[in-house]
C-alpha positions in Angstrom: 0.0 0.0 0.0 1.3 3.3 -1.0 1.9 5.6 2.0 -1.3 7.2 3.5 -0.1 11.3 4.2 -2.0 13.9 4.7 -1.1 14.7 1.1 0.4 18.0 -0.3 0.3 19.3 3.1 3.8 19.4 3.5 3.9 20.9 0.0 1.1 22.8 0.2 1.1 24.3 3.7 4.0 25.6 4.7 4.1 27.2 8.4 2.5 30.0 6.8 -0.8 28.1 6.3 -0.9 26.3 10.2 -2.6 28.1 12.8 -2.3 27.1 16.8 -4.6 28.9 17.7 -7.1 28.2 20.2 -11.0 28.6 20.1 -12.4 30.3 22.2 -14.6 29.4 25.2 -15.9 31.9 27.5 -18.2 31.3 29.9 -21.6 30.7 29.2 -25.0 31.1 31.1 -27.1 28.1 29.7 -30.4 26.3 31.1 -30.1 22.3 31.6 -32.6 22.2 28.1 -29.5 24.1 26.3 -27.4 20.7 26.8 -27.6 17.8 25.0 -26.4 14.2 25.8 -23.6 12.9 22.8 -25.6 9.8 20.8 -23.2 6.6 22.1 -24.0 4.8 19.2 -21.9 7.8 16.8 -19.4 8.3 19.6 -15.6 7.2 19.7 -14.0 6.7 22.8 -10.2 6.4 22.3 -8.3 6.2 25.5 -4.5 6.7 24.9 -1.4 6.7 26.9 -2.0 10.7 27.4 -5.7 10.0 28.5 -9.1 9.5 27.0 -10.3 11.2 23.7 -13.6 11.4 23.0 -14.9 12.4 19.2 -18.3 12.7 18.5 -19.0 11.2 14.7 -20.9 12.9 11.9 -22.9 10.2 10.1 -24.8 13.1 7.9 -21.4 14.1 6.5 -19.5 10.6 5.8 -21.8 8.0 6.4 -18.8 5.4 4.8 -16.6 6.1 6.9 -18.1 6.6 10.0 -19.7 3.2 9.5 -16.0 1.7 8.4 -14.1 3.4 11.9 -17.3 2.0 14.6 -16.6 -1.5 12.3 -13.0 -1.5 12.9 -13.3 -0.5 16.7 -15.5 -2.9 17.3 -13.4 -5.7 15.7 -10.6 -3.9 18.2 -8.4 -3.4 14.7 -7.4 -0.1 16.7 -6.1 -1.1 20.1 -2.8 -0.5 20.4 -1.6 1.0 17.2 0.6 4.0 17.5 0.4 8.0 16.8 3.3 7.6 14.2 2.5 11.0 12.9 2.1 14.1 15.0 3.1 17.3 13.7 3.1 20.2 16.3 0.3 23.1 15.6 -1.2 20.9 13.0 -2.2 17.1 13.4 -1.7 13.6 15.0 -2.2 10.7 13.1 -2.5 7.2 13.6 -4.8 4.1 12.6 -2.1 1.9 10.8 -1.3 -1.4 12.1 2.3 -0.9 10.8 2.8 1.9 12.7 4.1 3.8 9.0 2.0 5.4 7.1 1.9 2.7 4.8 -0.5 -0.2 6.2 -4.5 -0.4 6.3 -7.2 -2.9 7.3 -7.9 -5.8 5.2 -11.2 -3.9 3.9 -11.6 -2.1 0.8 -10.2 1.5 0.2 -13.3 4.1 0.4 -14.8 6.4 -1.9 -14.2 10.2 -0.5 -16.7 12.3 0.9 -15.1 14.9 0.9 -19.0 16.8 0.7 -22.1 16.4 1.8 -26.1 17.1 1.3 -27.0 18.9 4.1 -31.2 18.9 4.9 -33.5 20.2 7.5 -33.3 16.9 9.6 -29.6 18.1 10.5 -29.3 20.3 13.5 -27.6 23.4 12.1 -26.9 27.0 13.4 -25.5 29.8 10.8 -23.2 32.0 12.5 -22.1 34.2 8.9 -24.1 34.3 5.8 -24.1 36.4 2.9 -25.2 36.2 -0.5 -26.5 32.2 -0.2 -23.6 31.0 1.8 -23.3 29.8 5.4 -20.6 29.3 7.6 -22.0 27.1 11.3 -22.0 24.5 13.1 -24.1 21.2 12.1 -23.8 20.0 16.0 -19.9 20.2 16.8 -18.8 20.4 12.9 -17.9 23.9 11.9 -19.1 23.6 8.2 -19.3 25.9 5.2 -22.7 25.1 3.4 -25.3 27.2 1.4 -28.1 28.9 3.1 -31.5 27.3 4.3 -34.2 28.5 1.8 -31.6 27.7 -0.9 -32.9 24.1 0.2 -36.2 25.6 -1.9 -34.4 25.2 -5.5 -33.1 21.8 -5.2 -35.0 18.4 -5.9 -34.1 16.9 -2.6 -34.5 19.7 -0.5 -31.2 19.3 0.7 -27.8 21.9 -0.1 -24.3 21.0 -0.5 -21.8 21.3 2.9 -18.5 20.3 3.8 -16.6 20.5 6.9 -13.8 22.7 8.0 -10.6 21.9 9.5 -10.6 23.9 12.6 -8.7 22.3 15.7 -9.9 19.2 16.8 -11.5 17.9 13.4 -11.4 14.3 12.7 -10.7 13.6 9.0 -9.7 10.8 7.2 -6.1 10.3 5.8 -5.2 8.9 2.2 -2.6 8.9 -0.6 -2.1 11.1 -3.4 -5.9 9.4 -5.0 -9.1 10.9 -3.3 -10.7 7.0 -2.9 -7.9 5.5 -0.7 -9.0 6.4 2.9 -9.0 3.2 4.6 -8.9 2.6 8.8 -5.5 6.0 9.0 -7.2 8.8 10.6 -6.2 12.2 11.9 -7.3 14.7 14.6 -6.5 18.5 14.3 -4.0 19.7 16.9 -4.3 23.3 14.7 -6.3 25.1 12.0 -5.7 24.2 8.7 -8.0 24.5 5.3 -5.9 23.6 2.5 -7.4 20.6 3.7 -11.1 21.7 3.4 -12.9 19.7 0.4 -9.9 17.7 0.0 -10.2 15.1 3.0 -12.9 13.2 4.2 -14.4 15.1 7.6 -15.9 12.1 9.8 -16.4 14.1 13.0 -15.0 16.4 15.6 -13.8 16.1 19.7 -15.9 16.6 22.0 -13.3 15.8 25.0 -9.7 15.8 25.3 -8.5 17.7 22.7 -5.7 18.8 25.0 -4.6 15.0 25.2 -4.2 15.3 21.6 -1.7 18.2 21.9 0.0 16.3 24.5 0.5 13.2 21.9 4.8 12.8 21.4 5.7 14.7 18.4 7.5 13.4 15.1 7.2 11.5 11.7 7.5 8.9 13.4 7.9 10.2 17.6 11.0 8.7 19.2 8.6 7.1 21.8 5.0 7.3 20.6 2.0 7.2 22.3 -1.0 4.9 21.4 -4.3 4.1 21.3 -4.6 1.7 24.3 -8.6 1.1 23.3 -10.9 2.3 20.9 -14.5 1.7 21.8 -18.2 2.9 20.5 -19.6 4.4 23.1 -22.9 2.4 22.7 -21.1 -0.8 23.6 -19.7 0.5 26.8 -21.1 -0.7 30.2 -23.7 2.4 31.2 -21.6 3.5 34.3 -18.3 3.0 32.2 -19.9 5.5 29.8 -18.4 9.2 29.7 -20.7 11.1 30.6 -20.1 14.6 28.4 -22.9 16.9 27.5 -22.5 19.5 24.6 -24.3 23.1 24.0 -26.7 22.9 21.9 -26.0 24.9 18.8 -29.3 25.9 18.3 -30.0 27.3 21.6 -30.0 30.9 22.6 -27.0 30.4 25.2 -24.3 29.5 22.1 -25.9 32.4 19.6 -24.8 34.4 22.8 -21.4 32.9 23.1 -20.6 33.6 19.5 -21.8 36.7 19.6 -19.2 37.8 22.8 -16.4 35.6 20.7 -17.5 37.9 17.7 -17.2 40.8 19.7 -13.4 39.7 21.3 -12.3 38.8 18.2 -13.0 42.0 15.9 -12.8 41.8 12.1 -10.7 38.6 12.0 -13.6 36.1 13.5 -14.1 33.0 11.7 -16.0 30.0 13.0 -12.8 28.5 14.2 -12.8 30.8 16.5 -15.8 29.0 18.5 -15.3 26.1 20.2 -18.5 24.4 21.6 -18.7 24.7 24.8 -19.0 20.3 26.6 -19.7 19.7 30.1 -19.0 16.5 32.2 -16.2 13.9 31.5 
């Protein structure tokens, strides 16, 4: 197998193009309603040898792949394997049993979905839109899609979105040919979107995103880390379950938040600036 990269980025995003910079989450003032309870069956759990990781999964936006990483974790393909990539301000990667860049699972390579039709039946908030374009939030994925009553002018009432890579996105990793994401995956330690429309978005964390910065550096570390276990959530024991609640994007309490992060950031606000505010562990 050819080796899985997140292509061109070394090419094609030079320090230049990689942000560290952190959302931002103030305080907010929510009601319990505002909260919502992550669905266990589209929820990773990856507990590494920096501490647990959760990432909630995006079915709407890759249904493939989201489908391919609960198989694998549920056959326990990705216990142990190693973080052999982790670039500082920009990604960790892992998911190859050979612990190179070059190895997969035994199952086909999977067609990219790179976008995505995005209906009313998907929880969305716009934060910016202008001339039948929207940047927001469909749950935690920051995504750039067209506006709502666009959804008036197509057959399936449904517009094209993709997802952004702001820090802690979960994309899928290939080689140099759109269709070869396979069981490599990647979670953004940084801001990046060379890679936007160009890798498979399958999800975003919810929890521990500062484990992931802690994840030994290198191509490949000196001493990685790994992924000790990789569960579904759903097949947890109930008391093992983490028990994480997430603003609901849709509720007053985060158009408030984004509004103050607006207001702190001045002209340069982007949706990467917001980070969605998680309570619990």
């Amino acid at each position: 197998m050819k080796a899985v990269v997140i292509a061109a980025l070394a090419a094609l995003a030079g320090p230049a193009a990689v942000s560290a910079a952190t959302p931002v989450a103030p305080t907010v003032t929510a009601q319990a309603a505002d909260w919502r309870a992550l669905d266990a069956e589209n929820t990773l759990v990856i507990d590494t040898t920096k501490g647990r990781v959760v990432v909630e999964l995006s079915p709407q936006a890759a249904p493939r792949h989201v489908e391919r990483l609960k198989q694998l974790a549920r056959e326990g393909f990705y216990d142990g394997i190693i973080w052999h990539r982790v670039i500082n301000d920009f990604m960790a990667q892992t998911g190859d049993p050979q612990g190179t860049g070059q190895g997969g699972s035994t199952y086909p390579d999977l067609q990219a979905e790179f976008t995505f039709r995005r209906g009313a039946d998907v929880a969305y908030a716009s934060i910016d839109s202008a001339k039948g374009q929207s940047t927001g939030f469909a749950g935690l994925l920051p995504v750039q899609t067209q506006a709502d009553d666009m959804m008036l002018f197509t057959a399936d009432q449904r517009v094209p979105a993709y997802g952004l890579f702001c820090s802690g996105v979960a994309g899928m990793a290939r080689t140099g040919d759109p269709n070869t994401a396979n069981s490599q995956f990647f979670l953004m330690r940084g801001e990046n979107h060379i890679l936007d429309k160009n890798y498979t978005v399958f999800g975003r964390v919810a929890s521990g995103l500062d484990v992931v910065r802690k994840l030994a550096t290198g191509e490949p570390p000196a001493s990685p880390d790994k992924m000790v276990k990789v569960r579904v959530m759903a097949d947890m024991p109930a008391a093992e379950q983490p028990k994480i609640k997430v603003l609901d994007v849709r509720s007053k309490a985060f158009a408030a938040l984004v509004d103050k992060v607006r207001k702190e950031k001045g002209a340069g606000f982007s949706v990467c600036d917001v980070d969605v505010p998680t309570q619990g562990a």
